[in-house]
Every structure is written in structure tokens, then in C-alpha cells.
MARGU-621241 format. One record per residue (C-alpha): y, z, x. Coordinates in nm, 4 decimals. Each point is the difference from the previous one (the first is absolute). Last residue first. Example, Ala and Ser with C-alpha at 12.3 -4.5 7.8 and 13.67 -1.06 7.14 Angstrom:
<atoms>
atom yy->-0.1060 zz->0.7140 xx->1.3670 .
atom yy->-0.3440 zz->0.0660 xx->-0.1370 .
</atoms>
This chain:
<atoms>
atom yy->-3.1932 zz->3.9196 xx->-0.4372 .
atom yy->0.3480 zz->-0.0909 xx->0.1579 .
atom yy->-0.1162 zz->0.0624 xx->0.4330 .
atom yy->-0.3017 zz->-0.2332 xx->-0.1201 .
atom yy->0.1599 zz->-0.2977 xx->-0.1599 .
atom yy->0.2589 zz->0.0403 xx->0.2676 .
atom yy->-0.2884 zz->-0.0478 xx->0.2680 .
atom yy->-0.1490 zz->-0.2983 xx->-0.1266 .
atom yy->0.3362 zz->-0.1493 xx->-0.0922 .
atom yy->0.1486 zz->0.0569 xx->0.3724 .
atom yy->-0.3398 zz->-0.1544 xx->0.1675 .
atom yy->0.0022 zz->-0.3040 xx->-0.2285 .
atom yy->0.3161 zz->-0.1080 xx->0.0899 .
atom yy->-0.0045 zz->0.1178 xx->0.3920 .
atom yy->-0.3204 zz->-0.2094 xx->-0.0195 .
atom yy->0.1019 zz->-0.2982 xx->-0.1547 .
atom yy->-0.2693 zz->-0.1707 xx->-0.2247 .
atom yy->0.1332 zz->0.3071 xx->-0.2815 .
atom yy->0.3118 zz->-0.3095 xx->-0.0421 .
atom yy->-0.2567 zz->-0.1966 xx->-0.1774 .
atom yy->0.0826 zz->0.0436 xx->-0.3315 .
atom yy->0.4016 zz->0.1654 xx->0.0482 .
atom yy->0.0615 zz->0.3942 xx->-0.0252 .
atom yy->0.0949 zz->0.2073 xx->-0.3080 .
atom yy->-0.0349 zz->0.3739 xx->0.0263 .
atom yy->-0.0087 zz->0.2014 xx->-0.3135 .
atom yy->0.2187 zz->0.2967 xx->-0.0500 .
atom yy->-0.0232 zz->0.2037 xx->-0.3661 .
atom yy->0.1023 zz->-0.0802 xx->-0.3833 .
atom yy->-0.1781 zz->0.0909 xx->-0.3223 .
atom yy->-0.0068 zz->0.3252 xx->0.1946 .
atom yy->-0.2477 zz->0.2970 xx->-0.2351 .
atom yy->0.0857 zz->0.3080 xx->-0.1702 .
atom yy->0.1315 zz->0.2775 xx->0.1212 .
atom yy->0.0766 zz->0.3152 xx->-0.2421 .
atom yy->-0.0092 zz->0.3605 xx->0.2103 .
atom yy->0.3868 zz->0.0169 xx->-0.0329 .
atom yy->0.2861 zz->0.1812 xx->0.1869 .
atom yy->-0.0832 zz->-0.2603 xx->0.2923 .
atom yy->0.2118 zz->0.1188 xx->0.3202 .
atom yy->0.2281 zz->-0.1964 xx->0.2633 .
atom yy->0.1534 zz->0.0932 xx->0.2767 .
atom yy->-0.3353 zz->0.2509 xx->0.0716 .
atom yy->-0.0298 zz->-0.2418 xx->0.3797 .
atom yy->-0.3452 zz->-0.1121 xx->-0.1512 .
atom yy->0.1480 zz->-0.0850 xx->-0.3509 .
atom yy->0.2653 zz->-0.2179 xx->0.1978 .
atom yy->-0.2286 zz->-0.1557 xx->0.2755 .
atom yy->-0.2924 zz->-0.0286 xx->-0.2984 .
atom yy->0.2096 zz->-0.2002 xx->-0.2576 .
atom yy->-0.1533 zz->-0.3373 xx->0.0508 .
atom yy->-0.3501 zz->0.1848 xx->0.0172 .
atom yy->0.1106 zz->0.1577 xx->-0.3325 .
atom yy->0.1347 zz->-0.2827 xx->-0.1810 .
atom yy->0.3501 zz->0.0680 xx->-0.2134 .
atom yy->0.1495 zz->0.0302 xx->-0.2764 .
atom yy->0.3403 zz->0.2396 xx->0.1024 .
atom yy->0.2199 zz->0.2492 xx->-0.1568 .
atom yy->0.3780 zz->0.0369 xx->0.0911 .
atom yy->0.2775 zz->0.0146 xx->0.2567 .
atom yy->-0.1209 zz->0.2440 xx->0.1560 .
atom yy->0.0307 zz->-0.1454 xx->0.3628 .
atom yy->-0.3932 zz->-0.0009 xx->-0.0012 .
atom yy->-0.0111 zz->-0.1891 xx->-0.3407 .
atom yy->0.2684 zz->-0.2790 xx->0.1574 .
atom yy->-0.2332 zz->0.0124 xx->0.3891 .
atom yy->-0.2792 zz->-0.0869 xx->-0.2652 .
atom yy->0.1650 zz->-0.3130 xx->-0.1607 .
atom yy->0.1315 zz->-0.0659 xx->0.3499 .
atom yy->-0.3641 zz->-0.0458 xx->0.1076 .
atom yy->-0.1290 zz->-0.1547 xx->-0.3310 .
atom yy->0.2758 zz->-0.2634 xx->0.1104 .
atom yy->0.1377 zz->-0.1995 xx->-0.3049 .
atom yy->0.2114 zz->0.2848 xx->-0.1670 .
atom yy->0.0959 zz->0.1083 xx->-0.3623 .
atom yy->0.2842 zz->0.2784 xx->-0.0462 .
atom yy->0.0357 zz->0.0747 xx->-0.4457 .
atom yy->-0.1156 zz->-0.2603 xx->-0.2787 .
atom yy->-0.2770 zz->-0.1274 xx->-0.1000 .
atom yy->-0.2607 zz->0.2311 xx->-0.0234 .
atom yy->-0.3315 zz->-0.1623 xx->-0.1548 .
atom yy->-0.0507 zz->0.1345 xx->-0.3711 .
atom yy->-0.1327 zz->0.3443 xx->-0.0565 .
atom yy->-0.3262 zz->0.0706 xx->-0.2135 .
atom yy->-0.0711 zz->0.3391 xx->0.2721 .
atom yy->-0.3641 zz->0.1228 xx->0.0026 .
atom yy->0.0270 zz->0.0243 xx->0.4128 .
atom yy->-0.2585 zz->-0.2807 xx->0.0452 .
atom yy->0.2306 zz->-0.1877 xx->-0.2431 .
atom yy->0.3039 zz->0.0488 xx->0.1941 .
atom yy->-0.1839 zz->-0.0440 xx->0.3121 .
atom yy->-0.0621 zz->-0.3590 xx->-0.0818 .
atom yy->0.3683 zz->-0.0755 xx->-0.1348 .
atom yy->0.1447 zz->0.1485 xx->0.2846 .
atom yy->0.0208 zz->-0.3738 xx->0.2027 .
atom yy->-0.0507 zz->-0.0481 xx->0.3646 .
atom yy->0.1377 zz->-0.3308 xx->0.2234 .
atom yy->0.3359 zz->-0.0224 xx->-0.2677 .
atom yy->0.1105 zz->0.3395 xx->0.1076 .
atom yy->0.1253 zz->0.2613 xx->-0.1507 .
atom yy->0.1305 zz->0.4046 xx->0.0641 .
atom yy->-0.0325 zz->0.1746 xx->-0.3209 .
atom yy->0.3270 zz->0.2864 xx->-0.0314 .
atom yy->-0.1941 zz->0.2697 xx->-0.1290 .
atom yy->0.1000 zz->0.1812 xx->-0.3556 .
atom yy->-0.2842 zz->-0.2228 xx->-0.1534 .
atom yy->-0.2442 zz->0.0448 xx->0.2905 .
atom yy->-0.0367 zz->0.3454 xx->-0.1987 .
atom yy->-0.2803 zz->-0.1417 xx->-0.2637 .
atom yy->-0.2043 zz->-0.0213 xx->0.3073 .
atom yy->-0.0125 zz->0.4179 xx->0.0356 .
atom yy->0.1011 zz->0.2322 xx->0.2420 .
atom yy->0.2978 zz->-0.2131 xx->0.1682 .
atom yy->0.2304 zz->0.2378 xx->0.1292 .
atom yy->0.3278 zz->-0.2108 xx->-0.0144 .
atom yy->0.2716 zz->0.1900 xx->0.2795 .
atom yy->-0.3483 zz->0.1645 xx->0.1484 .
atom yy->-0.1422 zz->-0.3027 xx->-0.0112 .
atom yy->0.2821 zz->-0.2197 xx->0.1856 .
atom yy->-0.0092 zz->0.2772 xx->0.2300 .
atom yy->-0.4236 zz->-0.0896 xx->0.0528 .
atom yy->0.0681 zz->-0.3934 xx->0.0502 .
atom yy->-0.1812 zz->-0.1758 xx->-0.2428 .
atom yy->-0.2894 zz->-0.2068 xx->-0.0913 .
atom yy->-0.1923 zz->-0.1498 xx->-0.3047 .
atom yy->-0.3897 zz->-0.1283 xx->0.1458 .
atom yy->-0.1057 zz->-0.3306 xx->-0.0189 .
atom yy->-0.3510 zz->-0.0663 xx->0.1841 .
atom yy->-0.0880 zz->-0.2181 xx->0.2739 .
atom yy->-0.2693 zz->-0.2546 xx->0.1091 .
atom yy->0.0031 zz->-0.1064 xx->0.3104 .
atom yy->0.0338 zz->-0.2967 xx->0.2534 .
atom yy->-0.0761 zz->-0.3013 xx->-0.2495 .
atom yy->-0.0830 zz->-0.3352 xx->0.1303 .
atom yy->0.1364 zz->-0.3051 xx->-0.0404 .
atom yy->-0.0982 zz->-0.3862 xx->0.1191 .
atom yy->0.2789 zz->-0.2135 xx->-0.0229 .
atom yy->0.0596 zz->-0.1751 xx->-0.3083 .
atom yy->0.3517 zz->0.1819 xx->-0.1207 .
atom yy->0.0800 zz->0.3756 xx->-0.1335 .
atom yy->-0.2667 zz->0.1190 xx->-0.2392 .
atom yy->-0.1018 zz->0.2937 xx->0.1013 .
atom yy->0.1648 zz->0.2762 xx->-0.2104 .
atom yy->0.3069 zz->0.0082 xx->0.1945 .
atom yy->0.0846 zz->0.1485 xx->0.3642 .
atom yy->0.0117 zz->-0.2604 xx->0.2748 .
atom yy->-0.1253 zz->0.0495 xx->0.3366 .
atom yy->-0.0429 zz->-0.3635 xx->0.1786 .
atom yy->-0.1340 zz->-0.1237 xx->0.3382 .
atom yy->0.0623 zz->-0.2813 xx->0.1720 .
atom yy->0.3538 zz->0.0021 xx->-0.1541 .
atom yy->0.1542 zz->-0.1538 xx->-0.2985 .
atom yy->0.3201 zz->-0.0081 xx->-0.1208 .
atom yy->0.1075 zz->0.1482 xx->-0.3259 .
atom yy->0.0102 zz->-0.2638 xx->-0.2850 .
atom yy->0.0532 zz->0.2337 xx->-0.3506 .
atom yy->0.1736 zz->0.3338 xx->0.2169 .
atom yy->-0.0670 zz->0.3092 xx->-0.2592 .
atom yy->-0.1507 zz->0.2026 xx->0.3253 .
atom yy->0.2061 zz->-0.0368 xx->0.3263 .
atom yy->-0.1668 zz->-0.1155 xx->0.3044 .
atom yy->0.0856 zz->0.1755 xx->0.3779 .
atom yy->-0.1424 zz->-0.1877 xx->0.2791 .
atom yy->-0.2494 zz->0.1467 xx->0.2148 .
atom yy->-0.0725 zz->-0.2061 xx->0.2711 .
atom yy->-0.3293 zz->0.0970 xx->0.1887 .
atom yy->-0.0905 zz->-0.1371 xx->0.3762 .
atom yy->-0.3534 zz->0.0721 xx->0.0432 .
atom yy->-0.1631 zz->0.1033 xx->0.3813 .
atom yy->-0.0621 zz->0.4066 xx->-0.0740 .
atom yy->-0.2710 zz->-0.1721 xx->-0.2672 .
atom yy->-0.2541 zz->0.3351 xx->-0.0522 .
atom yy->0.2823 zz->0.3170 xx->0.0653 .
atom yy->0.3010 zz->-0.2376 xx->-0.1120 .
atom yy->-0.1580 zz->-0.0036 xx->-0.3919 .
atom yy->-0.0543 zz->0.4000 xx->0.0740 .
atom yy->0.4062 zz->-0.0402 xx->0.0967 .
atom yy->0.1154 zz->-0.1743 xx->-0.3051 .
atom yy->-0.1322 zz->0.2688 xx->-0.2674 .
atom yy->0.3568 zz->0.1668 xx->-0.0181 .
atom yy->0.1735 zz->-0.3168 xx->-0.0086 .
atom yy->-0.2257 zz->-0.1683 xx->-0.2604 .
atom yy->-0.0273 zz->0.3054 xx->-0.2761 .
atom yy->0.3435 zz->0.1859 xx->-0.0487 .
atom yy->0.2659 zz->-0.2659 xx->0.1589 .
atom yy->-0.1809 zz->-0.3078 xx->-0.0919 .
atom yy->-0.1110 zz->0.0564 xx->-0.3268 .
atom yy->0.3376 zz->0.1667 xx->-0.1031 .
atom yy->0.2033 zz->-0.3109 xx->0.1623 .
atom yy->-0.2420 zz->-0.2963 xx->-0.2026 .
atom yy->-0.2283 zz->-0.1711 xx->0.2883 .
atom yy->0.0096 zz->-0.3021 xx->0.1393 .
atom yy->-0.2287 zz->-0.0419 xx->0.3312 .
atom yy->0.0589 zz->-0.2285 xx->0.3179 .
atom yy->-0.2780 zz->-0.0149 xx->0.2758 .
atom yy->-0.0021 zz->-0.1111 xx->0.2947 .
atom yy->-0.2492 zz->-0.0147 xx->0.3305 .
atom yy->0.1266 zz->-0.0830 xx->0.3054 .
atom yy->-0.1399 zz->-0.3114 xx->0.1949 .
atom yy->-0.1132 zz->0.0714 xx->0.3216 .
atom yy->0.2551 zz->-0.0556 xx->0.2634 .
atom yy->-0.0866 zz->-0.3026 xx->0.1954 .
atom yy->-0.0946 zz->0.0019 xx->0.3931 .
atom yy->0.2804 zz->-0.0657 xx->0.1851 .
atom yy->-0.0568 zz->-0.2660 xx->0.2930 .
atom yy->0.1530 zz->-0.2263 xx->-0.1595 .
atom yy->0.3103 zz->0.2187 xx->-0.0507 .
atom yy->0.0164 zz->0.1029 xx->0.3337 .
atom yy->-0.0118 zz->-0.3685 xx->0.1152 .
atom yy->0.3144 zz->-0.0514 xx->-0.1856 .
atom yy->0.1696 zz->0.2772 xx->0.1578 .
atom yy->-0.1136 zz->-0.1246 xx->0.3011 .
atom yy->0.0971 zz->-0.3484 xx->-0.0510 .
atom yy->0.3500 zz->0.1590 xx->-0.0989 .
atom yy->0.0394 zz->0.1872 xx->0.3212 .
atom yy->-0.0548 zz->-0.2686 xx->0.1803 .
atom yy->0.2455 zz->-0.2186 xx->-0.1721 .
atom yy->0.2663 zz->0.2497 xx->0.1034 .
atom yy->-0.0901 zz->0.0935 xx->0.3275 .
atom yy->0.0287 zz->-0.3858 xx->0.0823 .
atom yy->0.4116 zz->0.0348 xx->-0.1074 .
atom yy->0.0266 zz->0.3321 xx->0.2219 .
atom yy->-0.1648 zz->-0.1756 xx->0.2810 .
atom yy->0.1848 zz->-0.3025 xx->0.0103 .
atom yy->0.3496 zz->0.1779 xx->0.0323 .
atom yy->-0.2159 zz->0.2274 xx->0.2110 .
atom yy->-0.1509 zz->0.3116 xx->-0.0387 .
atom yy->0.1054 zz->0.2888 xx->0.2964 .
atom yy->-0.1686 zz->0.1327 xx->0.2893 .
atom yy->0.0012 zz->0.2507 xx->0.2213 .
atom yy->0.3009 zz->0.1805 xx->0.2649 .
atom yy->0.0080 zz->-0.2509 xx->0.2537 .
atom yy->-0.0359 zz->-0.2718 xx->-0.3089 .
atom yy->-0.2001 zz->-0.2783 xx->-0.1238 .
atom yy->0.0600 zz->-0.2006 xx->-0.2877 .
atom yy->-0.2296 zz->-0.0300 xx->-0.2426 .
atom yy->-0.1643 zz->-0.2705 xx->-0.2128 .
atom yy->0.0346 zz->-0.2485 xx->0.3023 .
atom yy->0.0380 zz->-0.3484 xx->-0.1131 .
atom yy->-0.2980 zz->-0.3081 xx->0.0344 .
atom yy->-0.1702 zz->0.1431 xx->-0.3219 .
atom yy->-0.3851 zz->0.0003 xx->0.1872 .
atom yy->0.1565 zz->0.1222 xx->0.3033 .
atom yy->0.1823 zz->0.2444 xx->-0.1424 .
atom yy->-0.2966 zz->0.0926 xx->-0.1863 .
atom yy->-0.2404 zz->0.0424 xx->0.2958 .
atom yy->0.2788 zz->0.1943 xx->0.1999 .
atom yy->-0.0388 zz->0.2655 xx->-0.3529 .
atom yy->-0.3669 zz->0.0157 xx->0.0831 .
atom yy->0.0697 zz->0.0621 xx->0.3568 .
atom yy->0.2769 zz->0.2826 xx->-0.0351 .
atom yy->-0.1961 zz->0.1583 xx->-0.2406 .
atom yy->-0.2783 zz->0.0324 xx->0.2889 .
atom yy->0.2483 zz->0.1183 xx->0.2553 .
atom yy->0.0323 zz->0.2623 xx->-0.2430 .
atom yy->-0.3386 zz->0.1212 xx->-0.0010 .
atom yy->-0.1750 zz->-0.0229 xx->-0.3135 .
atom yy->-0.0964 zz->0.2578 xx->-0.2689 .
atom yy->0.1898 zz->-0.1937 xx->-0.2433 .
atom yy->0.2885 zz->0.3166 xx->-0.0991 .
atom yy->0.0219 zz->0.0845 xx->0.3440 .
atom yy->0.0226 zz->-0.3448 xx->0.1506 .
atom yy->0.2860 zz->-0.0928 xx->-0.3221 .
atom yy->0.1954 zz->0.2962 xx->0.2137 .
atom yy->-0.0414 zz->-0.1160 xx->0.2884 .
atom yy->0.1331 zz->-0.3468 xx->-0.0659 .
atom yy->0.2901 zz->0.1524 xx->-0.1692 .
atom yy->0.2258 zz->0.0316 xx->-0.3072 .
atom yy->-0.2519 zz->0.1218 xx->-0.2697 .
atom yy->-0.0145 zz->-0.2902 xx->-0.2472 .
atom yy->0.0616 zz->-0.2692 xx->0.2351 .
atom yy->-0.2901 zz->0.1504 xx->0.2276 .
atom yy->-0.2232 zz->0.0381 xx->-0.2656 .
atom yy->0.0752 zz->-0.3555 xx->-0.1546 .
atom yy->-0.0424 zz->-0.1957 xx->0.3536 .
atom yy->-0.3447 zz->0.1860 xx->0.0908 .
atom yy->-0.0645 zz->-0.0670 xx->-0.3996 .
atom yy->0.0593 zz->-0.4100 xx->0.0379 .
atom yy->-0.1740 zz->0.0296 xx->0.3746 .
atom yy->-0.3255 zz->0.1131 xx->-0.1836 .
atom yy->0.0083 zz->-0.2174 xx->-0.2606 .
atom yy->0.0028 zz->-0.2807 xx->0.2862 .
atom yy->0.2709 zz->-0.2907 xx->-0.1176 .
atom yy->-0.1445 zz->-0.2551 xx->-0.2458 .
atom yy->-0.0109 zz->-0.3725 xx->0.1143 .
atom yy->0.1398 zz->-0.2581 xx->-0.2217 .
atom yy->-0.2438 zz->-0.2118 xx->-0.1355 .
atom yy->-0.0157 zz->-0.3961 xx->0.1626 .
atom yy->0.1087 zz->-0.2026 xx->-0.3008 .
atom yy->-0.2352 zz->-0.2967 xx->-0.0221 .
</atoms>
């Protein structure tokens, strides 16, 4: 039977260390709360363990060995690797990625972000950036999508209703006063394919076809930033439109609004509510969008 090698003291393996590390018996005494003559023992023990002195001795101190400077290198590793046993493990951070279109993101998430960070200071968020009109965007934990509900199987739920109202920047108005609906037919119509005019056409008593032609955009957020430019009339929802109409960029010369076929719905996974940070984000969304 192998006979076990036989460990050096620990406390002789950091007398050694310390006084490597700071150039000096007395010095390692200091830093151990020993007396030097005491280093000097523990180290003797390890030279006589190792059969070679570690340092060489000196009228003016002492200074690592050939053999010391190569043993000060696997003791340093075993107590580098004992420092990482002894580590206790860093609890687990809590992440959560979420999709969102931009306008969603920059006027309603972002701003609401820090009450979320006031109850769960400990989540991780990644807001990535999802463009409307994509057919097979990725997926994320959680999901804002705008549409009329009926996106994919995940469980949905609607954040708010909205209501269409026409807007405009107020010199674009005073170039095209617009007293009367029958006057959006000397505007330039700003389009998109996510809201049609045909609803507020007939609200407003106007038998007019769908606009076809003139600037059309994706982004109900660059639709708007287009109307505030003055580049024309906008369809839009008010609570999408509130940091524009808030700000007086942007001005309804109408009282008609009629209802959002269309609004944000959040889409998460069945089952993904088991994870706290999960459940705790589309609790309090649901809330901070009613």
C-alpha cells in the first residue's frame, strides 16, 4: 500500500508565502501577528521537510531561492485554489429579456422601468428592439406586440384600449387650417399599414376610399415624429401619441375618435408566469398600462 505523502503545516506554507511576498521575515511577522523568529521556524520546518533551503540567507535579509521561487509557485496556486473552495457561490441573477416594438419601448417601457426596479431592484432586463410587419420575429420571455390579438399560441393579454384621433403639427395647420373633415383633402395623409383611415372616415361622414398613395411608414413613432416635422396629417392612438400631444408638437384639429382595432398585447410562454422575475414584470406592466 502506497504510504500518503505527508502535507507540509498550513501554517508554515503562509509563514513561507508572506515572507516571499513581502521580502522579509519581519515583515511576513507583521502581517501574521507572529514574531519573526517564529517565521523563521515554520519556514526551517519546510526546508527540512523539502531537503533544500527556500531562502538564502543574507547579512543584509533574505532572498527566495532557486527552489524557493519554483515552490512559491505551486503554493500560490493551492491557495488560489483553496480560495475558490472556500468561496461561497454568487446567487444566481435574475434575467429577463423583453421584445418590444421601438415606440412602445421608448414612450411606455423605459419611462415606467424604474417603479418595476423600485419592487425587484435584483432583475436583469434586456430590451431588444422588435420591428412591427416582421412575419417570424424572435421570441423573448416576454412579448409586446401591437395587432388585434391574434399573434401566435402564447397566452396574450391586452395593455389598453386606445382611440384614433387625426393629428398634426400646429404650422402645418396654419399652412392647411383644417376646420372641417372634408379639408383632409388638401392635406398630405400620412399612412401606415398598422392603422387604416377608413374607420375615421366614416365616423367623420366622409365615403372616401383607403389612401394609397403619398409617405407611408412602419413605426407609429416615426409616423408621428413625420406629422410633427409637418410633413402631413396623422391616424393615430392617443395614449401612443401622448409624449407628442403632451409636449403641444402635435395637435388634433378634430373632435372625431373612434375606436383602435389595433393596440399592444403582451405575449409570454404557458408556464413561463412559474418564474418569479416573469411573473413579477407582467403583473406589474399589466398594472403601470391600465
Amino acid at each position: 500500500m502506497t504510504r500518503p505523502h505527508r502535507l507540509p503545516p498550513i501554517h508554515a506554507l503562509a509563514a513561507f508565502e508572506s515572507a516571499a511576498r513581502l521580502g522579509g521575515f519581519g515583515q511576513a511577522a507583521v502581517e501574521l501577528c507572529i514574531t519573526p523568529s517564529a517565521v523563521s521556524h515554520r519556514i526551517r520546518l519546510l526546508e527540512l521537510q523539502l531537503g533544500e533551503p527556500l531562502f538564502e540567507r543574507l547579512p543584509t535579509g533574505v532572498r527566495l531561492s532557486d527552489a524557493g521561487q519554483r515552490y512559491l509557485i505551486g503554493v500560490r496556486e493551492a491557495f488560489d485554489k483553496l480560495a475558490l473552495l472556500s468561496r461561497s457561490p454568487e446567487p444566481e441573477v435574475p434575467r429577463l429579456r423583453v421584445g418590444a416594438p421601438p415606440t412602445f419601448a421608448r414612450n411606455v417601457l423605459i419611462p415606467s422601468l424604474p417603479a418595476f426596479y423600485r419592487q425587484r431592484p435584483d432583475v436583469e432586463i434586456e430590451v431588444a428592439v422588435v420591428m412591427p410587419m416582421q412575419d417570424r420575429p424572435e421570441r423573448h420571455d416576454v412579448d409586446i406586440r401591437f395587432g388585434t390579438g391574434r399573434f401566435d399560441e402564447r397566452e396574450t393579454v391586452k395593455l389598453f384600449d386606445d382611440r384614433l384621433q387625426v393629428l398634426a403639427a400646429p404650422g402645418y395647420l396654419e399652412r392647411c387650417p383644417q376646420e372641417d373633415p372634408a379639408d383632409l383633402s388638401r392635406a398630405e395623409l400620412l399612412r401606415s399599414p398598422l392603422i387604416t383611415w377608413r374607420p375615421w372616415f366614416e365616423a367623420a361622414g366622409l365615403d372616401w376610399p383607403e389612401p394609397v398613395g403619398g409617405l407611408a411608414f412602419t413605426d407609429l413613432g416615426i409616423l408621428l415624429e413625420a406629422a410633427a416635422s409637418g410633413l402631413g396629417v396623422a391616424l393615430c392612438g392617443q395614449r401612443v401619441a401622448m409624449p407628442w400631444t403632451d409636449a403641444g408638437q402635435l395637435v388634433s384639429p378634430f373632435a372625431i375618435e373612434v375606436p383602435a382595432a389595433s393596440t399592444y398585447h403582451l405575449l409570454v410562454d404557458r408556464g413561463a408566469t412559474e418564474r418569479p422575475e416573469v411573473a413579477d414584470f407582467v403583473g406589474w406592466l399589466t398594472v403601470a398600462c391600465a
